[in-house]
C-alpha positions in Angstrom: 43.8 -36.5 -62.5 44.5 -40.1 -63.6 47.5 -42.0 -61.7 49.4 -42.3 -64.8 49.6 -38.6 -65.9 50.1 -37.6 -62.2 52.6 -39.6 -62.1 54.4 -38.7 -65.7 54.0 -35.5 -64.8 55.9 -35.9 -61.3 59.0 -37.2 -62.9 59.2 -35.0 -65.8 58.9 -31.9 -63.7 61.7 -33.8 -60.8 63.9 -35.0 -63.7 64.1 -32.0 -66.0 66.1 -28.9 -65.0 65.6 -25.6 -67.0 68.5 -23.9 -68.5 68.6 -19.6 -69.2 69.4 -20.6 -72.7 66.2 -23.8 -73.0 63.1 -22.8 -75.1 60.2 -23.0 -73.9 58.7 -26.4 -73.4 55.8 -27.7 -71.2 55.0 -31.1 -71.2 53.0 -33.4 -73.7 51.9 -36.7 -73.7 51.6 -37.2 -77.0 52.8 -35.8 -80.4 51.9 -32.4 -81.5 48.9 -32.5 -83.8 48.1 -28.4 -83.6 50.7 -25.3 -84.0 48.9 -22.0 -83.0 51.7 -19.0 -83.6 51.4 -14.8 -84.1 48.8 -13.3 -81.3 49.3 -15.6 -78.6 50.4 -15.5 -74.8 53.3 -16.9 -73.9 53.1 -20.2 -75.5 54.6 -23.8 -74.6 57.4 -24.3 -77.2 60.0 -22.0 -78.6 60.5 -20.8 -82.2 60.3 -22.6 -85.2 63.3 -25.3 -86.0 63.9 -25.3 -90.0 65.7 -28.7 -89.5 63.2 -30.6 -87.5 60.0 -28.5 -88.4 60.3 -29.6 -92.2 56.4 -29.7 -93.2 56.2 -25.5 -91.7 59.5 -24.5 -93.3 58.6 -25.7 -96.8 55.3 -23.8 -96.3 57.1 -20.9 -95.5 55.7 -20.5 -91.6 58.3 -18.6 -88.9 57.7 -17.6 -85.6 59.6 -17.0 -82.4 57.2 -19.0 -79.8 53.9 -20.9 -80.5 51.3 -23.2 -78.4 51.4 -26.8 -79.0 48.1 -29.0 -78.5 48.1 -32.9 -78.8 45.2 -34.7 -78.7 45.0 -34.8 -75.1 44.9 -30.9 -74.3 42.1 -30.9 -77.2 40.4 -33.8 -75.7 40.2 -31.1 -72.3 38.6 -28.1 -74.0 35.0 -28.3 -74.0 33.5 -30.0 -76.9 30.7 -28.9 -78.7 28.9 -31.3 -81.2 27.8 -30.8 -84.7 25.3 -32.5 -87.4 26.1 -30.6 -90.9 25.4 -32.9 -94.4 28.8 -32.9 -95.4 29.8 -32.8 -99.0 31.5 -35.5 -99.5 29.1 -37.9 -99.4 25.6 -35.4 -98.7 24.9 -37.3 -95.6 24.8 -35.8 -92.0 27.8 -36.9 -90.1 28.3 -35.8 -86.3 31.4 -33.8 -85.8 32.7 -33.1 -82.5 36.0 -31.0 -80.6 36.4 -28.2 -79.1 35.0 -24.4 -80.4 38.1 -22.4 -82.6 37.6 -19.4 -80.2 38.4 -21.7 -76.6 41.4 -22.9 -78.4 42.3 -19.1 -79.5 41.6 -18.8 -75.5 43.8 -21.7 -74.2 46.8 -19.9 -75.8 46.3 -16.8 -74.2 45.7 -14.7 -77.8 43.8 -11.7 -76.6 42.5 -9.9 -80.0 39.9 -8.3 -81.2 37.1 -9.3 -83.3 38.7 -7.7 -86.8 42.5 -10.6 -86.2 42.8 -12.4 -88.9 43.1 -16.1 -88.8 45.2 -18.2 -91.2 44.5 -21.9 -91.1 46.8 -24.4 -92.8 46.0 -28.0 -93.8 48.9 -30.4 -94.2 48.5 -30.4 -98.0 48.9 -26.7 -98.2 45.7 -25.2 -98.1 45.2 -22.3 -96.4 41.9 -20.4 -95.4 41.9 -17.2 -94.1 38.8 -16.0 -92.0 38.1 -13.7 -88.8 37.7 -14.0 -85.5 34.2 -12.3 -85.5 33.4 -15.1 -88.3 35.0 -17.9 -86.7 32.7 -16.8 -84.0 29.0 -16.0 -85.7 29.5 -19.3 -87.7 30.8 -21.1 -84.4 33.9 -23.2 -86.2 35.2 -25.8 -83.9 38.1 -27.9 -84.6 36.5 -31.4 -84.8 38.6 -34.4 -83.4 35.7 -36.7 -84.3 33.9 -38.3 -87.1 30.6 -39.8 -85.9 32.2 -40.9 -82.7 35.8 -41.6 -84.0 38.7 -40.2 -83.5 39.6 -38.9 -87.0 43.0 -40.3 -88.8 45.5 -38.5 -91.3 44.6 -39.6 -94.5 41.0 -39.2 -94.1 39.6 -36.0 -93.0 42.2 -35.8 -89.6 43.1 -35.6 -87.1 41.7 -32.5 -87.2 39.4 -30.5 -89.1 37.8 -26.7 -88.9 34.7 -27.0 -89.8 31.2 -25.7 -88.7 27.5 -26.7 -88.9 26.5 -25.1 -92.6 23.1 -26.5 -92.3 22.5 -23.7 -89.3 23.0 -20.7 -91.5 20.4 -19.7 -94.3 23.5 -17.8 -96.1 25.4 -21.0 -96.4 22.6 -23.6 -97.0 21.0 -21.3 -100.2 25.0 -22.0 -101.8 25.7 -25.5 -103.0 26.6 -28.4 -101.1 30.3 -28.3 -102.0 31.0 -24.8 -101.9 29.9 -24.5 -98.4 32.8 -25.9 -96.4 35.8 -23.7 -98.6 36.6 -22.2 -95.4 36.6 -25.5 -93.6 40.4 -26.9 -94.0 41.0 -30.9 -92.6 43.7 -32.0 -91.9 44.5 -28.4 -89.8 48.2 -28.5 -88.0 48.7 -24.8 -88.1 46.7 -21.9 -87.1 48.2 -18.3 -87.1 46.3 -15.7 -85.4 47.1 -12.1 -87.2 46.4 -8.9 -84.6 44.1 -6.3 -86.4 
């Protein structure tokens, strides 16, 4: 553990006393890039605020407790690295973060292979796919873009995406209809029981 976070972490946990009445709240270095509510464990923030959490109330999203990852906790996770073409340009770009499924794991959703998971993208697009597909395609929730992290605005910070070239299925469709289920700009994930 680096000095700094040992040390941040230290004073948070000696400075903070927890009320009957707090929600739940762990500590986070930095801001709150992924939401992950429904199936979960126990989860590191409380429920949803209408008045702070404007961008998830106008899209409609409640819930009563949900995990929070910044970039940080990501960064932790294994990575995995990709090479798909991508379609935006029909170059290969490497992709790299951690696989959908050790996310689903860090938050302590135990489902089966038939939940349902809803993805949402900060402009409003939502995908829905499976776990078991999620799985068999290997989805990851890319940080980086050929090394970078990725911003907002771009394709980021983060994106669900998956190595299309891999699977015969997706590589006989065209190049830009094979990353529909692939939502960038992903803040919110909702993980559906079957």
């Amino acid at each position: 553990m680096k000095k700094r976070d040992f040390l941040a972490a230290v004073g948070s946990a000696t400075l903070s006393v927890p009320t009957l009445a707090a929600p739940v709240r762990r500590h986070r270095a930095g801001p709150g890039l992924l939401t992950v509510t429904g199936a979960i464990g126990r989860g590191n923030r409380g429920p949803i605020d209408k008045a702070l959490d404007q961008m998830m109330a106008k899209q409609q999203i409640t819930f009563d407790k949900a995990h929070v990852f910044d970039f940080g906790a990501l960064s932790r996770l294994p990575a995995v690295t990709i090479r798909p073409t991508l379609e935006y340009d029909a170059k290969v770009h490497t992709l790299k973060g951690p696989l959908l499924s050790d996310v689903l794991k860090a938050t302590g959703a135990t489902v089966g292979e038939g939940a349902k998971l809803l993805m949402r993208a900060v402009d409003g697009y939502t995908v829905t796919l499976s776990l078991a597909q999620a799985r068999q395609y290997q989805f990851i929730v890319a940080t980086h873009l050929d090394g970078r992290p990725m911003a907002l605005g771009g394709l980021g910070p983060l994106w669900a995406v998956f190595d299309a070239d891999r699977y015969p299925d997706m590589v006989a469709k065209p190049l830009p209809e094979r990353f529909a289920q692939c939502p960038w700009g992903l803040y919110h994930l909702e993980v559906q029981a079957a």
